[in-house]
Every structure is written in C-alpha cells, then in structure tokens.
FIVEXKOL-315221 format. One line per field, with one value per atom (N, C-alpha, C): residue number from 1; residue in three letters; x, y, z. Coordinates in steps of 0.02 Angstrom, whole numbers, padded with zeros to 5 digits. Example, Ala and Ser with C-alpha at 12.3 -4.5 7.8 and 13.67 -1.06 7.14 Angstrom:
<atoms>
i <- [1_1_1_2_2_2]
aa <- [ALA_ALA_ALA_SER_SER_SER]
X <- [00660_00615_00660_00642_00684_00645]
Y <- [-00284_-00225_-00165_-00112_-00053_00002]
Z <- [00390_00390_00390_00354_00357_00394]
</atoms>
This chain:
<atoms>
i <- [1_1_1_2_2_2_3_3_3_4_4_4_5_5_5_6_6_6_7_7_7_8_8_8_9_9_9_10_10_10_11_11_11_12_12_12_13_13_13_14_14_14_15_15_15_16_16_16_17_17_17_18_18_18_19_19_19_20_20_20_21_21_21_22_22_22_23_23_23_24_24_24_25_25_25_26_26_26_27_27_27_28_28_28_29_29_29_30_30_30_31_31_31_32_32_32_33_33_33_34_34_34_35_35_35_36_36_36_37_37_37_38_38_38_39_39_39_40_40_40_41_41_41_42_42_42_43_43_43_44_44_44_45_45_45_46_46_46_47_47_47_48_48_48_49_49_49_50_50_50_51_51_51_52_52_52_53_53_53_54_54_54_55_55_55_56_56_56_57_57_57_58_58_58_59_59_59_60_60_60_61_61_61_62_62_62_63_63_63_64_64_64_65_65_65_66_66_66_67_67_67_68_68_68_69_69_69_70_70_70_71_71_71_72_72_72_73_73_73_74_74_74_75_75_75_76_76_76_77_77_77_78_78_78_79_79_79_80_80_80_81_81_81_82_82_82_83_83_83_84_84_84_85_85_85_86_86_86_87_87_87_88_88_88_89_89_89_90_90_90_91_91_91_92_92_92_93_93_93_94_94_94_95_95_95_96_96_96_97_97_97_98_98_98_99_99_99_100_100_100_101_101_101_102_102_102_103_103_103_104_104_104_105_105_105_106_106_106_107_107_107_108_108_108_109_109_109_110_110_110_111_111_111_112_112_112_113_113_113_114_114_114_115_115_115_116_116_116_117_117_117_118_118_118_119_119_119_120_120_120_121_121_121_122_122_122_123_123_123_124_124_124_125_125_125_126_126_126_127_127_127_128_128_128_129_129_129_130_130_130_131_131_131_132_132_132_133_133_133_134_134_134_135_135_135_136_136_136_137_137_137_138_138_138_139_139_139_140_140_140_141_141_141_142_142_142_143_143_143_144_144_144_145_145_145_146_146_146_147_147_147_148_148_148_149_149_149_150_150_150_151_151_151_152_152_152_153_153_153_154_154_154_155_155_155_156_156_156_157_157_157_158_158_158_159_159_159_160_160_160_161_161_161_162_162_162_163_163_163_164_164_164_165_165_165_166_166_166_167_167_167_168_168_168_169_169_169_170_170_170_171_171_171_172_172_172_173_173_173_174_174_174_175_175_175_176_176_176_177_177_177_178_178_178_179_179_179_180_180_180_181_181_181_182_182_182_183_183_183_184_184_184_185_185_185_186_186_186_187_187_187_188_188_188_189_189_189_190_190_190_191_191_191_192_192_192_193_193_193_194_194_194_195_195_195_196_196_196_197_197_197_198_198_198_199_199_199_200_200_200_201_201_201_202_202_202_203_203_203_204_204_204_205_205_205_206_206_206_207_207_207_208_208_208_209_209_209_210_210_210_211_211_211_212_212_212_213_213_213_214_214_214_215_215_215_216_216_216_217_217_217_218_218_218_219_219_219_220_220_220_221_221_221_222_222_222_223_223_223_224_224_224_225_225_225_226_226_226_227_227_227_228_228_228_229_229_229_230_230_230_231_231_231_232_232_232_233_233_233_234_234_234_235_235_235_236_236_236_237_237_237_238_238_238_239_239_239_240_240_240_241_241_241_242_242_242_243_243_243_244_244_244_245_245_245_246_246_246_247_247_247_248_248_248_249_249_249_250_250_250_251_251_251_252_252_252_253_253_253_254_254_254]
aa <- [UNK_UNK_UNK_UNK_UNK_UNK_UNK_UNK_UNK_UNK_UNK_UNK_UNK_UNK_UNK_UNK_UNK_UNK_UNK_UNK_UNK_UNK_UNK_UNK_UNK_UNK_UNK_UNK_UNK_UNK_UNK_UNK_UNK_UNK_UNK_UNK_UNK_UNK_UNK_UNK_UNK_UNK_UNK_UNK_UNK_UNK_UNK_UNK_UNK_UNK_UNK_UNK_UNK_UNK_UNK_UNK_UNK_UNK_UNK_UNK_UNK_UNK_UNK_UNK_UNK_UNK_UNK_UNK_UNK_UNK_UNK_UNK_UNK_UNK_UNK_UNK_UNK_UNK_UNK_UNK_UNK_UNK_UNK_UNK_UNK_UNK_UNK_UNK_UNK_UNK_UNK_UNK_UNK_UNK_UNK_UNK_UNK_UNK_UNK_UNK_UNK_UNK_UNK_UNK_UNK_UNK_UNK_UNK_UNK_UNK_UNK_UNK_UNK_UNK_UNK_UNK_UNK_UNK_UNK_UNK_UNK_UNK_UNK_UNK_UNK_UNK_UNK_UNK_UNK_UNK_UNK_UNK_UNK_UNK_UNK_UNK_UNK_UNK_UNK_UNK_UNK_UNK_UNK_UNK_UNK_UNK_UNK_UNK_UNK_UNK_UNK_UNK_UNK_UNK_UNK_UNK_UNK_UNK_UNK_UNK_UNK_UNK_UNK_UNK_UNK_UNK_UNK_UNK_UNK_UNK_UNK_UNK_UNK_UNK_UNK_UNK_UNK_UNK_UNK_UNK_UNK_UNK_UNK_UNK_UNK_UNK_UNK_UNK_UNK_UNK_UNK_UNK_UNK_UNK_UNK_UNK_UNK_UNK_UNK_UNK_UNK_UNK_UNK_UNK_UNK_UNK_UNK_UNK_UNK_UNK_UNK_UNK_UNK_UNK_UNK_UNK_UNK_UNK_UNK_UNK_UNK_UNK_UNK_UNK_UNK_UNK_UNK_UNK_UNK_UNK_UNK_UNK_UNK_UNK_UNK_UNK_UNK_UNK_UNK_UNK_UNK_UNK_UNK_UNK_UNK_UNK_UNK_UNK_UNK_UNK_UNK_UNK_UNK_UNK_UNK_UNK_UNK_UNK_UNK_UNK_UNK_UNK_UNK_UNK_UNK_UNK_UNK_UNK_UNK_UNK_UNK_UNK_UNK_UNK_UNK_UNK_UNK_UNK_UNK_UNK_UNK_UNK_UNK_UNK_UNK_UNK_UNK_UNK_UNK_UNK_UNK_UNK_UNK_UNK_UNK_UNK_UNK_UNK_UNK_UNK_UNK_UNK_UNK_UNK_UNK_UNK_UNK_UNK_UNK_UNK_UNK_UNK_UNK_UNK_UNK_UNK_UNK_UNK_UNK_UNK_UNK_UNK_UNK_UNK_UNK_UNK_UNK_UNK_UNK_UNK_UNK_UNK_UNK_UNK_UNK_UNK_UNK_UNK_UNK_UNK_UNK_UNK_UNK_UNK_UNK_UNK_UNK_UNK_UNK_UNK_UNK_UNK_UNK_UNK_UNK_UNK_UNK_UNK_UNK_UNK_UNK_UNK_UNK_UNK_UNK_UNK_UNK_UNK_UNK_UNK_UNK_UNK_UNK_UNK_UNK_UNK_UNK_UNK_UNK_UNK_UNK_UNK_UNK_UNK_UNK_UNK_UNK_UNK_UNK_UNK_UNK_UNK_UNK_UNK_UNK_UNK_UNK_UNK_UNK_UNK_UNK_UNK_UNK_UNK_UNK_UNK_UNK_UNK_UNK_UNK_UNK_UNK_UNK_UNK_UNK_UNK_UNK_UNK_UNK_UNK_UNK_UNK_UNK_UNK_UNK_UNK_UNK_UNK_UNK_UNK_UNK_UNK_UNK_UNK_UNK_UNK_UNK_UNK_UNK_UNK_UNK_UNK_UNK_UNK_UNK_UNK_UNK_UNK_UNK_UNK_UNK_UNK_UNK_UNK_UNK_UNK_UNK_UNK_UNK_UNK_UNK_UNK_UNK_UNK_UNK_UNK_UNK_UNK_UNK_UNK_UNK_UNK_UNK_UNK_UNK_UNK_UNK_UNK_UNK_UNK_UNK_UNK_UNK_UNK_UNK_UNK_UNK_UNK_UNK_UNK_UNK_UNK_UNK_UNK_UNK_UNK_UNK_UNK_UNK_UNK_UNK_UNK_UNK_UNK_UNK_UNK_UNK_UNK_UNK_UNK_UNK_UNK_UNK_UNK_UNK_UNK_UNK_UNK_UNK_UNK_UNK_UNK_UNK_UNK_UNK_UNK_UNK_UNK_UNK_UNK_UNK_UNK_UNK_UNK_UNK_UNK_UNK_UNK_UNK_UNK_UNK_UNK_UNK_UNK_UNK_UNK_UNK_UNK_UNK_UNK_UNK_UNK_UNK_UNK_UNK_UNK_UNK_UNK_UNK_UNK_UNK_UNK_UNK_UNK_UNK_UNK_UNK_UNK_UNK_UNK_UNK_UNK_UNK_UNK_UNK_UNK_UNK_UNK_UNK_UNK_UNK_UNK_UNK_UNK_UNK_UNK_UNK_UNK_UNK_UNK_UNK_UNK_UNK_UNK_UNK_UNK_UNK_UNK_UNK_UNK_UNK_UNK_UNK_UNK_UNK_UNK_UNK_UNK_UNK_UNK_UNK_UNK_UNK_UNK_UNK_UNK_UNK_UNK_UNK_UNK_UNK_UNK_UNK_UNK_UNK_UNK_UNK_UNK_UNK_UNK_UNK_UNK_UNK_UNK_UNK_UNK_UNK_UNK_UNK_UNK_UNK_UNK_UNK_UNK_UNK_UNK_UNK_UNK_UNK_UNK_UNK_UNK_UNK_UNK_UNK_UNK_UNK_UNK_UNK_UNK_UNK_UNK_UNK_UNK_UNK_UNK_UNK_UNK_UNK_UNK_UNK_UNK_UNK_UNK_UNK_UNK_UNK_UNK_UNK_UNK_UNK_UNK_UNK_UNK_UNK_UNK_UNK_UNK_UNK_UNK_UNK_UNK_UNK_UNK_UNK_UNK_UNK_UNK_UNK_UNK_UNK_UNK_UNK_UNK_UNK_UNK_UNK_UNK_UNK_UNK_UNK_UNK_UNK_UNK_UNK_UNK_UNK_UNK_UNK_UNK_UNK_UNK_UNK_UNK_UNK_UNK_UNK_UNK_UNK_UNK_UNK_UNK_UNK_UNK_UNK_UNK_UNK_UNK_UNK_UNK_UNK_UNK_UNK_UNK_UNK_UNK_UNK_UNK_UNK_UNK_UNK_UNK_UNK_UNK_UNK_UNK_UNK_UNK_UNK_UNK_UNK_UNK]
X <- [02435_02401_02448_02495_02548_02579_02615_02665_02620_02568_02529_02532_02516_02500_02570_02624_02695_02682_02694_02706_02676_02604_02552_02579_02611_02632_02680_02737_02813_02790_02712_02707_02698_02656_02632_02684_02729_02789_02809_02846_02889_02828_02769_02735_02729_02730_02711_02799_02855_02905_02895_02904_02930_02855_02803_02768_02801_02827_02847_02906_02954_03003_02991_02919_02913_02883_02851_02828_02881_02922_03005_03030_03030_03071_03019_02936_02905_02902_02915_02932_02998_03054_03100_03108_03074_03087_03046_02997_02969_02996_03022_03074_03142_03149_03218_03202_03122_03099_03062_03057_03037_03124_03163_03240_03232_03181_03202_03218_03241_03273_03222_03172_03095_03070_03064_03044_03075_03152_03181_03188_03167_03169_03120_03053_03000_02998_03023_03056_03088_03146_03192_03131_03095_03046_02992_03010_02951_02987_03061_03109_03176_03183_03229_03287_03283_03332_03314_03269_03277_03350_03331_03404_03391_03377_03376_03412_03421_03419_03469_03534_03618_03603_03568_03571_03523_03479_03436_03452_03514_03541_03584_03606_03690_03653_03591_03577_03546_03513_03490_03549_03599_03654_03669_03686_03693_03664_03593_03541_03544_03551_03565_03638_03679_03735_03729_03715_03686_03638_03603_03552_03599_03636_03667_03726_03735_03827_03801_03723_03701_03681_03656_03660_03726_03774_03827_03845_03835_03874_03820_03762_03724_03741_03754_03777_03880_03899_03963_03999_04014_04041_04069_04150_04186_04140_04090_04059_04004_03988_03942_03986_04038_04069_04096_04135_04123_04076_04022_03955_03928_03943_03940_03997_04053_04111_04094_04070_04055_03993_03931_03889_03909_03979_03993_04056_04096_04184_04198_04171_04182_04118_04142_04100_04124_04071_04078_04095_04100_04110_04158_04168_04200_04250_04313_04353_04369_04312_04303_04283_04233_04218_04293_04326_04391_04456_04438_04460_04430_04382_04358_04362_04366_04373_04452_04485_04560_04576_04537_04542_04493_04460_04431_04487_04511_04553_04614_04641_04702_04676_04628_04600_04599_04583_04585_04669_04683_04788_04780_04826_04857_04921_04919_04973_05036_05100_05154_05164_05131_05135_05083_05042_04974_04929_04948_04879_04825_04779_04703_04716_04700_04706_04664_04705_04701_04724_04782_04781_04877_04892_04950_04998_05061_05111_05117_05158_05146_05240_05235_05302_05371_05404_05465_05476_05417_05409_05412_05378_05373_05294_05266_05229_05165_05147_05094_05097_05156_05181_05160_05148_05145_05196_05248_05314_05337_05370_05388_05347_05289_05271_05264_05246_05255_05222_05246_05227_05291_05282_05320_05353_05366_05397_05464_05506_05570_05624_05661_05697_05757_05757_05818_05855_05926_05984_05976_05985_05957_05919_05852_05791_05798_05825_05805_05867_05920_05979_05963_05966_05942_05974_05937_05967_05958_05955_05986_05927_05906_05861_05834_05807_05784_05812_05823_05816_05779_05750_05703_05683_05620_05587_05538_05535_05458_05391_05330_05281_05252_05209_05207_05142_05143_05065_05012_04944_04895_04870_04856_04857_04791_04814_04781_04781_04838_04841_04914_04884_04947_04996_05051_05063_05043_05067_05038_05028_04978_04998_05036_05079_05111_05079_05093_05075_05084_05144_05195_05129_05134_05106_05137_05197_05260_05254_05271_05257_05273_05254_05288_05219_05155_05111_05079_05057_05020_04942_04924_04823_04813_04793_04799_04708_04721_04685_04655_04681_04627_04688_04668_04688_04652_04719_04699_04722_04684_04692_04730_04689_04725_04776_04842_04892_04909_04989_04993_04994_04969_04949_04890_04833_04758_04791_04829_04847_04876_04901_04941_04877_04821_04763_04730_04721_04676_04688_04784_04803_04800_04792_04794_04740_04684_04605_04588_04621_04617_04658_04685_04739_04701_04659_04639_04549_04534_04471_04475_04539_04567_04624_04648_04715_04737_04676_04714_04720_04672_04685_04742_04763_04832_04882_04882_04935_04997_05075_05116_05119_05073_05093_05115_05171_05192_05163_05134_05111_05163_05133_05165_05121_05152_05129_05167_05112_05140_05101_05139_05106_05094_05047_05014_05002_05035_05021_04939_04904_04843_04815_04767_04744_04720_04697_04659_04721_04752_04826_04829_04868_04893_04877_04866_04830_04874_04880_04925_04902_04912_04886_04925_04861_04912_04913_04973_04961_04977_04973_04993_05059_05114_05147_05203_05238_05253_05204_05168_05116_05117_05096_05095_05021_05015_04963_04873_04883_04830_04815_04886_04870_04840_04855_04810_04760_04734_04653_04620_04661_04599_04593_04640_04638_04571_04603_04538_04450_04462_04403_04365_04398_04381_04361_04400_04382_04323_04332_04266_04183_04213_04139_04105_04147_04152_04130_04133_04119_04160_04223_04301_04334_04367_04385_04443_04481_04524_04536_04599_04626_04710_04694_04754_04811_04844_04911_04948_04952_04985_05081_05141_05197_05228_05196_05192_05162_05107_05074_05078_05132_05148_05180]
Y <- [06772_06712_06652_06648_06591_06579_06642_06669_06658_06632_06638_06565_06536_06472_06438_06450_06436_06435_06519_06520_06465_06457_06414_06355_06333_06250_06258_06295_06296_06306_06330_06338_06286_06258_06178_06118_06126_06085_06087_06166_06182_06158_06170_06144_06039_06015_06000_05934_05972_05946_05972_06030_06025_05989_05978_05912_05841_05819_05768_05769_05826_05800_05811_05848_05862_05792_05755_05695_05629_05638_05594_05627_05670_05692_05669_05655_05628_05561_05528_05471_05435_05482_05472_05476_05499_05542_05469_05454_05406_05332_05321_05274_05256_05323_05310_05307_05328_05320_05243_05211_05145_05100_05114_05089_05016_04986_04914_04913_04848_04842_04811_04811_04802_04863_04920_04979_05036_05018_05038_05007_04923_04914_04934_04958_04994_05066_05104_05143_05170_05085_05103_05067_05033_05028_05079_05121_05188_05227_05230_05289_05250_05212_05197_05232_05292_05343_05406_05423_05472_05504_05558_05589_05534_05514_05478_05379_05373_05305_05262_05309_05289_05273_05322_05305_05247_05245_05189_05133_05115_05069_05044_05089_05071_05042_05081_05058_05000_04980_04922_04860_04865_04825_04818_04882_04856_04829_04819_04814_04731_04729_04639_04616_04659_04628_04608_04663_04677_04601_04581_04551_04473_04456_04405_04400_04453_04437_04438_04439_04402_04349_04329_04245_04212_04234_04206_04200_04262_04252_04219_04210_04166_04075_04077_03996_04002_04039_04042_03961_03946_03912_03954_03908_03919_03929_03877_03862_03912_03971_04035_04068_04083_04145_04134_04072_04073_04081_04075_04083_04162_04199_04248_04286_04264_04310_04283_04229_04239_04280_04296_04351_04411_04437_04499_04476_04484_04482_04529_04600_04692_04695_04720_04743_04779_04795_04813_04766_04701_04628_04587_04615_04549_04547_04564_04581_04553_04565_04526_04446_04426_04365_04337_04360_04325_04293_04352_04354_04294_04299_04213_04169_04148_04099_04083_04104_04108_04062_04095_04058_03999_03974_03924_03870_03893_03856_03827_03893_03882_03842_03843_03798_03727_03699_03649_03614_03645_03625_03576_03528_03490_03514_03522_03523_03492_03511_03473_03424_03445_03426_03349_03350_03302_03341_03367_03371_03416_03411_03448_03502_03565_03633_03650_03683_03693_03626_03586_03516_03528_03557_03549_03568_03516_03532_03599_03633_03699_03708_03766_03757_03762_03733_03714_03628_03590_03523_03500_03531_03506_03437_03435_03363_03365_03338_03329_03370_03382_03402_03362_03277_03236_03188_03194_03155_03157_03223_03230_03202_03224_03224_03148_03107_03031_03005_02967_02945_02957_02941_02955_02917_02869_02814_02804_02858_02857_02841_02809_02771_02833_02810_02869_02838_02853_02791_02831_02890_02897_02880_02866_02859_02793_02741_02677_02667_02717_02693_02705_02666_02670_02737_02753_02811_02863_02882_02933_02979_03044_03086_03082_03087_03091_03194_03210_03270_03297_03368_03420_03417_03409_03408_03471_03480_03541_03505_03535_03486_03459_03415_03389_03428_03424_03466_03410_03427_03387_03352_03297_03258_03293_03294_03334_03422_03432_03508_03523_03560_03575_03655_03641_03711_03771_03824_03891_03905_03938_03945_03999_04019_04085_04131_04176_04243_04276_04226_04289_04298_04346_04372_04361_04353_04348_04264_04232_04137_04152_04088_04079_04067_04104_04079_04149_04164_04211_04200_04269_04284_04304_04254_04291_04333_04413_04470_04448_04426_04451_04399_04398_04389_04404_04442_04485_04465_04445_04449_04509_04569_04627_04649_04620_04626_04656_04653_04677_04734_04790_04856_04842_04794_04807_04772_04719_04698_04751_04802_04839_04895_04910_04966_04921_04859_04836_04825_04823_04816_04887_04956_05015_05046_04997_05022_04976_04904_04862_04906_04927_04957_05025_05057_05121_05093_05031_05009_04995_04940_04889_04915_04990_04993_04982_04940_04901_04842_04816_04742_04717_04769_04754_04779_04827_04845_04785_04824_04780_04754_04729_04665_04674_04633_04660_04632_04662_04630_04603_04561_04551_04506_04519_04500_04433_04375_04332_04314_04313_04290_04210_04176_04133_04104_04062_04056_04011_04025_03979_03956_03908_03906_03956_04008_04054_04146_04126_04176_04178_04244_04247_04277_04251_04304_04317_04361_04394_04404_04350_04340_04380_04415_04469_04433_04433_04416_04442_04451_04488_04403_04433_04365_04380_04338_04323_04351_04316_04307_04228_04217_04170_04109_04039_04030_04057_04045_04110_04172_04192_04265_04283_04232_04238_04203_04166_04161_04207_04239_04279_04351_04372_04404_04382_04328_04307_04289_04298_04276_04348_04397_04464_04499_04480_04504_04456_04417_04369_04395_04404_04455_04493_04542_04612_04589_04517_04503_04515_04496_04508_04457_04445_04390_04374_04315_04317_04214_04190_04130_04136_04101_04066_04025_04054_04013_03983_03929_03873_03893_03891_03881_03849_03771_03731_03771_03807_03824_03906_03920_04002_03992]
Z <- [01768_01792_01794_01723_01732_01800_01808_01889_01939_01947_01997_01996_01953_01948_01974_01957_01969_02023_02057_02132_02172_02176_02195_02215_02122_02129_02180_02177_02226_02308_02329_02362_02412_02362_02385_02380_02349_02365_02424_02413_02484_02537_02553_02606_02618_02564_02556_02582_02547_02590_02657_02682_02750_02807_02766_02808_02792_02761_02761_02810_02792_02866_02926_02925_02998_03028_03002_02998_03014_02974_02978_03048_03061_03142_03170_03159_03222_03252_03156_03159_03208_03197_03210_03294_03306_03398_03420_03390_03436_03434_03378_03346_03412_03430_03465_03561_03553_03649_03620_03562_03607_03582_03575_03568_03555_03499_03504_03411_03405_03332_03287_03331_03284_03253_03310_03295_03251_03259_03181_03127_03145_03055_03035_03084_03028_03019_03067_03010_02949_02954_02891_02828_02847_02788_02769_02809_02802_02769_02782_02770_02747_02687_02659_02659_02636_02617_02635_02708_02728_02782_02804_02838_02905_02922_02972_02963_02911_02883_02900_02908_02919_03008_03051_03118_03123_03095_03100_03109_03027_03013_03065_03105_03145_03221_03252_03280_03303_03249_03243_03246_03197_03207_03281_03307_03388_03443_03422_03474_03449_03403_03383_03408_03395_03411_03513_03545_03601_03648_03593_03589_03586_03546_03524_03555_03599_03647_03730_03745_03791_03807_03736_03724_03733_03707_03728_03785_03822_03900_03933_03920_03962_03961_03907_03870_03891_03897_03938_03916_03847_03834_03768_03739_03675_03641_03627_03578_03530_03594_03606_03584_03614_03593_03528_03475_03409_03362_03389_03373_03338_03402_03419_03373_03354_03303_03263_03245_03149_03134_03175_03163_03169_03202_03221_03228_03173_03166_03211_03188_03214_03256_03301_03328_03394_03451_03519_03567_03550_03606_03563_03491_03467_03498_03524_03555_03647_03677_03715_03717_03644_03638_03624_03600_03570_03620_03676_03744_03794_03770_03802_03752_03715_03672_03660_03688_03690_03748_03830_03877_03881_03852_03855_03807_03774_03719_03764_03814_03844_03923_03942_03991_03971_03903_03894_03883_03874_03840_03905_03902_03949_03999_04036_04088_04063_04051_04039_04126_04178_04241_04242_04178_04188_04248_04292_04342_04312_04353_04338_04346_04345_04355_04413_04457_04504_04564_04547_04590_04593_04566_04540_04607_04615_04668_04671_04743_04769_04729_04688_04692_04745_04724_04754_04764_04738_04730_04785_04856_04925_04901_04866_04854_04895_04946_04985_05049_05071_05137_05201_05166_05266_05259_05221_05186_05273_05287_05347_05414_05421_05460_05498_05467_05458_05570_05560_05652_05708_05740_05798_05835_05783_05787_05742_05702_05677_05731_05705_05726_05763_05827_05862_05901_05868_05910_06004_06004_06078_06127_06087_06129_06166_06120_06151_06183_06217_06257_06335_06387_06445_06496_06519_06552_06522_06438_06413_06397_06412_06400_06315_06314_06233_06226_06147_06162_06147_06163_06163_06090_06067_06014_05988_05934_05932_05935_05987_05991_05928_05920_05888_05824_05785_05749_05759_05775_05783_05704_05688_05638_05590_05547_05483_05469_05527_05524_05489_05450_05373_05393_05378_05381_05360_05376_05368_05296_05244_05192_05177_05131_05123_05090_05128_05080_05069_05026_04982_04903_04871_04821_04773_04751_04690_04708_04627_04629_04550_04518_04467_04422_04431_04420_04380_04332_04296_04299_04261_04254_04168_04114_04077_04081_04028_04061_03989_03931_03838_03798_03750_03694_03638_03602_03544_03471_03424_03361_03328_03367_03304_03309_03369_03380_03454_03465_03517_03550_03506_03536_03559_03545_03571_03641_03652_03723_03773_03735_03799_03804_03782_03767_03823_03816_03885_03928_03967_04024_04010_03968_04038_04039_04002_04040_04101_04094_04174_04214_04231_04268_04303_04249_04265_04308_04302_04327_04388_04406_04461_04487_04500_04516_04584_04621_04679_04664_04646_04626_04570_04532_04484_04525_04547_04591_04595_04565_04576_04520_04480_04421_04372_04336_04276_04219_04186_04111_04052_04026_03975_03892_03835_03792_03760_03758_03730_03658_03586_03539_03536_03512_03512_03436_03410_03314_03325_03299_03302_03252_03213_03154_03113_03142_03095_03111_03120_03147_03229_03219_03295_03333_03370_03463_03499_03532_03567_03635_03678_03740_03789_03839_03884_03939_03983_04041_04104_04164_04206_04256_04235_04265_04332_04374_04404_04487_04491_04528_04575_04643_04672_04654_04669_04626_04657_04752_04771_04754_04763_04724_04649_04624_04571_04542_04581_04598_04635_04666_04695_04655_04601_04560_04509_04462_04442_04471_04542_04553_04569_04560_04588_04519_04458_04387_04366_04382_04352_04381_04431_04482_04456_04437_04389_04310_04289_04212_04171_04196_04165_04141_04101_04079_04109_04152_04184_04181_04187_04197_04214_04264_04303_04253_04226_04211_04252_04250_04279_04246_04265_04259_04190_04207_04154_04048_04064_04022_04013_04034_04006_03956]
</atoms>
C-alpha cells in the first residue's frame, strides 16, 4: 500500500509538471505572435525563472531599444541621439547613433574658410567667376584707332550665364560614412558592408580613417576622400535617402 501511495504521489508530480510546461510553451507561443514589450513583461512576471525567461528578457530590451532609436531619428537632432546612447551604450543602433552624433558635431566646427557650408569658393580660388566677365567696355589700344579693325573676339556669354560646371568626380572634397568609438577596425567593417550595399555609388572611392581625440575619447571617423564637392553631395544625398549617415567634408575641415 506504501509503494502505491509513492507511485501515486510521483505520478501526480510528473503530471502535474509536464502541465505546467505545457502551459509555459502556451504561454510562451502566444507571447511571441503578439511581439510587444508589454506582452513579455507579463510573461516574465508569470515566469520569472522559467526556460523561457533569458529570451523574454533580451527581447524586450530590443523592442525598447527599437522603440527609443525611432524617437531619435524622428527628432533627428545631436541632442536625440545622446539621448538615445546613454539608455543604450550597447546595443543594435548604438553605433549608428554615434555615427550621427559625430556628424552633427563636425557640421557645426567652423570653416577655417569662415563660409557657410555648402557656400564655399570652387576650388582653385576662381571666387565668383564674373571677375572676368566684367562689360564691354575694357579698354583696347586697337579699338579706338581709326581705320583699324578691332580683332576677332569669342561671342560674348549672355549676362547671368555661368560657365559649364565640371564633372570631374576627383576634388579635394570628402563624405564622412561613421564614426566609431570602438576603434578603427569597426571603421574599415562599415566601409565593406557600404561597399557591398552601394557598389555603384562608392565605386572608385578611397576610404580612409581619421582618429579624432574628443572629450569622452576617440572616434575614428571614416571617410571616403578625394572626391569633387558635387560629387559628393550627390553621394550623400543618395545615402541619406537610403537612411545612411553621410556629410560632406569641406577641404578646410578634413
């Protein structure tokens, strides 16, 4: 009768667990089709320390982090994306937040040139380009001698029409692509996943790593450099499309 009584109890355990986990996997299955970070923290309060608890935990972290690095890019200022790395040093975006918060930093620097960004002389220090062009009235010891032909001139350009722009692609002008805290291996890891995304739009460019000492250490800004200054706006304006982090280095500020 004892052995009976035993068996009985062990019987009702063992049943008595494998309803409970069958219960925790039902919990769990439905936990993960409604995917919000509400619906697993009540889980993890149902199931502290069940087998399910570690995924619970991680996912939830991401669905916040997720949650909190769209606030940032909606608010698309420095001020967001620091925001955004002191809640999530590590993470899946910190890396990219850092990458903008780098170029927002280096957007603000001053020009050793003083001009605004994007205003700045074309290089070769040609200035305005109507220096030349001036009126049609320079002084020509020929013209005003009687008799004497003036000589053959190129017609004249119609007034407010600028020369051709070039388009050469090579200039003295860079794109930086990130800047990285954790050194300069994470910079050369994201020019050859840009590379493998955009390999027409990089096509040609040479990268390079520049360290950066900053208050809180050093970033290691990548850049893709000797580039013309169109050419690399329209680089940046083609990564920015895409939700890429991209800025025009100016000469002055490489």
């Amino acid at each position: 009768m004892v052995i009976n009584k035993i068996v009985l109890i062990l019987c009702c355990a063992l049943t008595l667990g494998l309803s409970g986990c069958s219960r925790q996997q039902s919990d769990w299955q439905k936990t993960r089709e409604t995917n919000t970070a509400e619906a697993y923290e009540q889980f993890l309060k149902k199931y502290p320390s069940g087998e399910f608890t570690a995924q619970a935990q991680a996912r939830v972290k991401e669905l916040y982090e997720e949650r909190d690095w769209q606030k940032a890019r909606d608010a698309d200022t420095a001020e967001a994306y620091q925001a955004f790395l002191k809640q999530h040093p590590e993470g899946k975006w910190t890396e990219e937040a850092r990458i903008r918060v780098e170029n927002f930093t280096l957007a603000q620097t001053p020009s050793a040139s003083g001009g605004a960004p994007g205003d700045s002389a074309a290089p070769g220090g040609a200035g305005t380009g109507t220096a030349a062009a001036g009126s049609g009235t320079a002084a020509n010891p020929q013209a005003s001698a009687p008799g004497t032909k003036p000589p053959a001139t190129a017609p004249a350009k119609a007034a407010g029409q600028s020369a051709p722009a070039s388009k050469s692609r090579s200039g003295p002008y860079a794109v930086q692509l990130g800047a990285f805290k954790s050194g300069a291996a994470a910079a050369n890891r994201r020019w050859a996943r840009l590379q493998k995304q955009y390999p027409k739009l990089l096509a040609g460019l040479s990268p390079k790593v520049l360290p950066k000492k900053t208050a809180t250490g050093t970033l290691y800004r990548l850049q893709a450099v000797g580039v013309s200054e169109g050419h690399a706006r329209d680089i940046c304006k083609s990564l920015r499309a895409k939700s890429q982090a991209c800025m025009v280095v100016r000469p002055a500020d490489a």
